[in-house]
C-alpha atoms as one frame of an Amber mdcrd trajectory, in Angstrom:
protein
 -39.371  34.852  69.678 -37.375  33.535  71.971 -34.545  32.641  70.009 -34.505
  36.536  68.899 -34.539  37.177  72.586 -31.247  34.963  73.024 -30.127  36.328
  69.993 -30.273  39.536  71.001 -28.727  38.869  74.722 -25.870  37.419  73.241
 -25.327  40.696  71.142 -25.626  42.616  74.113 -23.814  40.758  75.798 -21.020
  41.064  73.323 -20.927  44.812  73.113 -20.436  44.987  76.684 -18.225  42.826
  76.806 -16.792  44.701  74.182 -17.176  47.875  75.705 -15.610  46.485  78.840
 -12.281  45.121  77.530 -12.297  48.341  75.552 -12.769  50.689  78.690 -10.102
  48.258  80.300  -7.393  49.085  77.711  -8.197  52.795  77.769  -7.427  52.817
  81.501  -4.264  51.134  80.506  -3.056  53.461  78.317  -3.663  56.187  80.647
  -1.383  54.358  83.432   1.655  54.070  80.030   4.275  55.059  81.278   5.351
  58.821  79.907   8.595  60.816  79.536   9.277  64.974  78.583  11.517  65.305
  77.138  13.374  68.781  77.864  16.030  70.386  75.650  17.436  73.554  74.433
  19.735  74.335  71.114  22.510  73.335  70.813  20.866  69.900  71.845  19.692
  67.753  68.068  16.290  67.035  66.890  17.626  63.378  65.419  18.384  62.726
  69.114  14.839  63.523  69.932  13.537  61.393  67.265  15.778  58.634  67.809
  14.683  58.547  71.603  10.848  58.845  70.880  11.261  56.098  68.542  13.260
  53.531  71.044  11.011  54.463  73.761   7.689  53.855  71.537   9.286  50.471
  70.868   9.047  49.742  74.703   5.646  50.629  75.658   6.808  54.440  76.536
   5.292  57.612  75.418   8.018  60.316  75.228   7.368  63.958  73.835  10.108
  66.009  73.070  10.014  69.770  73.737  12.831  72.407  72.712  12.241  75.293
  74.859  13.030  77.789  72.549  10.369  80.080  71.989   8.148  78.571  74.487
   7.011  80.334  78.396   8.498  78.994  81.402   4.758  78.984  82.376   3.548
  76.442  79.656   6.491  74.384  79.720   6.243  74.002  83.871   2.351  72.862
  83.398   3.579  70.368  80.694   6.099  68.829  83.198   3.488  68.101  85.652
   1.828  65.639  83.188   4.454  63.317  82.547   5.572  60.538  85.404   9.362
  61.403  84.339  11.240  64.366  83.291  14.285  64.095  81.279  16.517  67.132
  80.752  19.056  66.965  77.758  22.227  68.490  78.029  25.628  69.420  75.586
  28.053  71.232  77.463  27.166  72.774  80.804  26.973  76.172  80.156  23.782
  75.429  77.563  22.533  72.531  80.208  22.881  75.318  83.783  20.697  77.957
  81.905  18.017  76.009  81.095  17.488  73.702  83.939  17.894  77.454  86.345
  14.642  78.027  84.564  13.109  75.544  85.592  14.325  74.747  89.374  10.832
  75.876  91.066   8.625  73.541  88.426  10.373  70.581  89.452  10.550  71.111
  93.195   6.887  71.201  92.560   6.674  67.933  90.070   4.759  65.159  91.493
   7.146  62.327  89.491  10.454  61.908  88.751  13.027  64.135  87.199  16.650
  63.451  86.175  18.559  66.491  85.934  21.411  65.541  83.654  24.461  66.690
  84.228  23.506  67.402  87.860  22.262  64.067  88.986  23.868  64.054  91.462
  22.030  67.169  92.904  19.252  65.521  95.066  16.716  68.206  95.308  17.309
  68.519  91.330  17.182  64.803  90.495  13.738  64.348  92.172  12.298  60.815
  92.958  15.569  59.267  92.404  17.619  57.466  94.542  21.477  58.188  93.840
  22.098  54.822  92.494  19.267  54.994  89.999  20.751  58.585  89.234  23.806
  57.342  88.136  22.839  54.312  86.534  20.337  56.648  84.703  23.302  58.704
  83.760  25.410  56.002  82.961  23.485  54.833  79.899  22.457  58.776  78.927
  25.369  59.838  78.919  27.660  57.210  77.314  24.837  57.065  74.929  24.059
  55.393  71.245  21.126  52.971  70.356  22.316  49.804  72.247  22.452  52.242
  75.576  19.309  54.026  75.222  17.522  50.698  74.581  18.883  50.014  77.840
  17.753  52.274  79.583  14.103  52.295  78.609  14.244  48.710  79.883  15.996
  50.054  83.452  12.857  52.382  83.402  10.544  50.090  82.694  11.810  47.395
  85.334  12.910  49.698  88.188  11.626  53.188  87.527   7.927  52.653  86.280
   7.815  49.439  87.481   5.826  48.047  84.972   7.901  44.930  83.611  10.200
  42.535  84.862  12.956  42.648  82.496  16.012  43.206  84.195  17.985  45.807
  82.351  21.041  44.933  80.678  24.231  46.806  82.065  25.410  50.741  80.577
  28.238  50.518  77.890  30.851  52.836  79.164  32.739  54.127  76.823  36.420
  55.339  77.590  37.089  59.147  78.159  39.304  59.366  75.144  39.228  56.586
  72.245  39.185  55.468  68.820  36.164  54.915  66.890  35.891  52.872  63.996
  31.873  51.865  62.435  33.061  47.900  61.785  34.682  47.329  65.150  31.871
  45.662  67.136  32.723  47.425  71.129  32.966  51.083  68.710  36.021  52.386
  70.552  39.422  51.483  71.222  41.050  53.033  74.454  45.241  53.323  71.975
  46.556  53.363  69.134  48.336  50.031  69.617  44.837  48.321  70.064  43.148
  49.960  66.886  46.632  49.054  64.875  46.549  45.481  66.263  42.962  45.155
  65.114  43.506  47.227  62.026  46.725  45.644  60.866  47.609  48.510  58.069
  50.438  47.792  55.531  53.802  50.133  55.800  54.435  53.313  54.428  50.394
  54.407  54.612  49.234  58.009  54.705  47.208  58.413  58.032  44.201  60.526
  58.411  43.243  61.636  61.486  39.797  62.659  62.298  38.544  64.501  65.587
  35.123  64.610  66.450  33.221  64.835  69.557  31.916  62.107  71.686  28.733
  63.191  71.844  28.134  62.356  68.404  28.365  58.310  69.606  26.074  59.092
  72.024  23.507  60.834  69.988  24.094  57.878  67.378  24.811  60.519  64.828
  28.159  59.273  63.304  26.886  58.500  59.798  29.114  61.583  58.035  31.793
  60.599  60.043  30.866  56.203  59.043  31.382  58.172  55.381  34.475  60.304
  55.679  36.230  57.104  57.455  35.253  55.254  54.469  36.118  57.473  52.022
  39.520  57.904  53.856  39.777  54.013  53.574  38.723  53.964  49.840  41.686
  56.317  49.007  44.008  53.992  49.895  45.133  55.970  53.100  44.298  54.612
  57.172  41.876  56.455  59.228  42.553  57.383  63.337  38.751  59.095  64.442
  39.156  59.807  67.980  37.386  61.984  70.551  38.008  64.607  70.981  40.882
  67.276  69.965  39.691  69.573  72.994  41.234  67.417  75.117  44.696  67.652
  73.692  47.382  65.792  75.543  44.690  63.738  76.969  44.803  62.249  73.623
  48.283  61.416  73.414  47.872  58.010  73.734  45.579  57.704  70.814  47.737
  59.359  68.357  51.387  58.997  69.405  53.239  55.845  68.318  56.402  53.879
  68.847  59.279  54.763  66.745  57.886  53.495  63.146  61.101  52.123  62.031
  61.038  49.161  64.256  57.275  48.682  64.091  55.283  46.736  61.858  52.564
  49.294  61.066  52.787  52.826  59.665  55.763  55.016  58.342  58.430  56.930
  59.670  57.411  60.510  61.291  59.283  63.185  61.576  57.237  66.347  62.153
  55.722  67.532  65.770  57.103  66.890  68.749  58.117  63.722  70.706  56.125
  62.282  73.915  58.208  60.119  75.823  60.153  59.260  72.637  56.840  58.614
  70.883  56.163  60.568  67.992  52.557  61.612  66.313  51.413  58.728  63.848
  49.039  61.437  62.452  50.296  63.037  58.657  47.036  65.280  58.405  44.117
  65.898  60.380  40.492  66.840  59.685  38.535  68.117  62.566  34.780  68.229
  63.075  34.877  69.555  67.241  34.130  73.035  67.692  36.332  75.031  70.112
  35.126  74.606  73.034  38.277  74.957  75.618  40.981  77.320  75.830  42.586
  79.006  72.847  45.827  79.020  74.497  45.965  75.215  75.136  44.887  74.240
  71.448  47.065  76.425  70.132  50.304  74.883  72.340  48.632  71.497  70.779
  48.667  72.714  67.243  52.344  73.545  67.818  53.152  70.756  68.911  50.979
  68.247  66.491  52.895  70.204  63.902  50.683  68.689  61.165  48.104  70.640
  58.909  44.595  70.471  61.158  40.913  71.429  58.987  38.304  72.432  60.663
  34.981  70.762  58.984  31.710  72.084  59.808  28.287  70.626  59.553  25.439
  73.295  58.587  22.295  72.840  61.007  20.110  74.760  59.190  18.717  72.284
  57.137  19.064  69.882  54.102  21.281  69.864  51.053  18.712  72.285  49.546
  18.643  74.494  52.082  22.563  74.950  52.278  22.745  76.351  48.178  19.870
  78.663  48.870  21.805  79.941  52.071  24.185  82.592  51.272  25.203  82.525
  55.094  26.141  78.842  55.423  27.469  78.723  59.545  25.004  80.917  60.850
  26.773  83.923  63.363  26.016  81.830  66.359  28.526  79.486  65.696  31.167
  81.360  64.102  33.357  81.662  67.296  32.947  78.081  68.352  33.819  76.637
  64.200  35.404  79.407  63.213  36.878  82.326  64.610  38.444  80.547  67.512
  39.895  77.955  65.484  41.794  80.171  63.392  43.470  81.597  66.500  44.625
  78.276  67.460  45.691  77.257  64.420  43.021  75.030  62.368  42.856  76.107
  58.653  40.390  75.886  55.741  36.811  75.943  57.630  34.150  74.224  55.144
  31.268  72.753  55.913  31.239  69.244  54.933  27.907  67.735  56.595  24.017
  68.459  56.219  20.831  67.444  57.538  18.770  64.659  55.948  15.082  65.313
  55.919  13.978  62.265  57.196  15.020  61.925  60.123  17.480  65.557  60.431
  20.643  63.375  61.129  24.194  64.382  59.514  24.951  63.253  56.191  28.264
  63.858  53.974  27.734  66.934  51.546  27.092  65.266  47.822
């Protein structure tokens, strides 16, 4: 009998033991640190994934919510349960109407909010002190895996303060440069760099390819990995810079040294000359949308004097969804892909890209 009775103390002993360790780890995941995530279209779903996933990784639960279709009501209440409130942003006229929404619901949140592309607003970028702003900017904004990995670690350490990993540095990533998916840094700041590193035989066709930076820092460059490949695979010599609505800001990524006393490329003799420079570009396909003034791009185009295609990537789905959809570009976007560059000067619109199911990033059209 009293061996049962020890037996059965132990047991209990055990299951509240249990039950305390249990309780313990409940109240821990409680205290996790949690993120909203707050976006609007034109803003990417892959982005959202890919952030969810990285922060997961580090001990952070981060929800994701698109505002379309939801009240300014529900989405203020969800704000108030998170200890951090990040709003996503893709050019500032999308990123100013949303966050207007939303300017009484964060006065009121008890955490921490950074405001995107207004850090630097203090009532807006709530709980912050302007360094962390900016150094929370830093990484967001210049982007990809490596920086949001980063950052989850700078929230962890000196946000949430709930580790004591120091953070490794952002990776800022030049206004204008060259991107190519083997070069280790990503992006080259000129042409002579990239050719240095490239070292292309004489007399090569070169492609260029513009694109928006925003797709490095959404780490959605796999259609472009696969056009720069294919490019490669034909023999030619790829230039994919960011980005084409930046025109003679660009100059320096696509203008070259006179080819006949230079050791890479060919001899050019269409477009005009910058500072006795002249465009190392033959062709040039362009994913960027027009998103600057019609006037200036179509000065550029003159002066480019080149062929320029606009491609377009449908976002309305997979491969599937695209032959079913007698629309392709939906009307939203025709001004921005379309209609606008025509006027400057970009021919042959197709849509090239698609979504892949699995995780709704880009993917070359089969």
């Amino acid at each position: 009998m009293n061996l049962l009775r020890a037996h059965s103390s132990c047991c209990l002993l055990l299951l509240f033991t249990c039950l305390y360790y249990n309780g313990q780890a409940i109240a821990a995941d409680s205290k996790q640190p949690s993120i909203l995530w707050i976006a609007n279209s034109p803003s990417e779903p892959a982005k959202a994934n890919l952030l969810q996933k990285l922060a997961r990784e580090r001990g952070i639960a981060l929800k994701p919510l698109f505002i379309k279709g939801q009240g300014q009501q529900s989405v203020a209440a969800e704000m108030q349960k998170h200890k951090l409130v990040m709003f996503d942003y893709v050019y500032k006229g999308q990123f100013v109407q949303m966050v207007n929404q939303y300017r009484g619901a964060i006065m009121r949140h008890k955490g921490k909010v950074f405001s995107g592309l207004w850090y630097k607003q203090r009532p807006l970028s709530k709980g912050l002190s302007p360094q962390q702003a900016q150094t929370m900017f830093d990484y967001y904004d210049n982007g990809g895996q490596e920086n949001f990995k980063r950052l989850f670690d700078y929230l962890n350490n000196e946000i949430f303060k709930v580790s004591d990993k120091v953070a490794q540095a952002p990776i800022i990533f030049p206004e204008n440069g060259i991107y190519h998916p083997d070069y280790p840094q990503m992006v080259f700041t000129n042409l002579e760099d990239y050719l240095a590193w490239k070292k292309p035989t004489e007399d090569i066709p070169v492609i260029g390819v513009g694109f928006h930076q925003l797709r490095i820092a959404d780490d959605m460059t796999e259609h472009l990995d696969d056009l720069i490949r294919r490019i490669e695979k034909a023999g030619a010599l790829p230039v994919a810079f960011y980005d084409p609505n930046d025109a003679e800001k660009n100059d320096a990524l696509i203008y070259h040294s006179d080819h006949n006393d230079h050791q890479h490329g060919h001899d050019h003799s269409h477009g005009e000359k910058v500072e006795d420079k002249e465009l190392f570009l033959d062709v040039m396909i362009n994913f960027a949308g027009m998103y600057t003034s019609v006037d200036v791009q179509k000065k550029w185009m003159t002066k480019l004097g080149i062929p320029v295609m606009q491609a377009m990537l449908y976002r309305s789905g997979d491969y599937q969804d695209y032959l079913k959809d007698d629309q392709g570009m939906s009307f939203v976007f025709s001004p921005t892909f379309i209609d606008l560059p025509e006027i400057a000067g970009r021919i042959t619109p197709n849509i090239v890209g698609v979504k892949r199911i699995i995780d709704e990033k880009y993917v070359a059209v089969p």
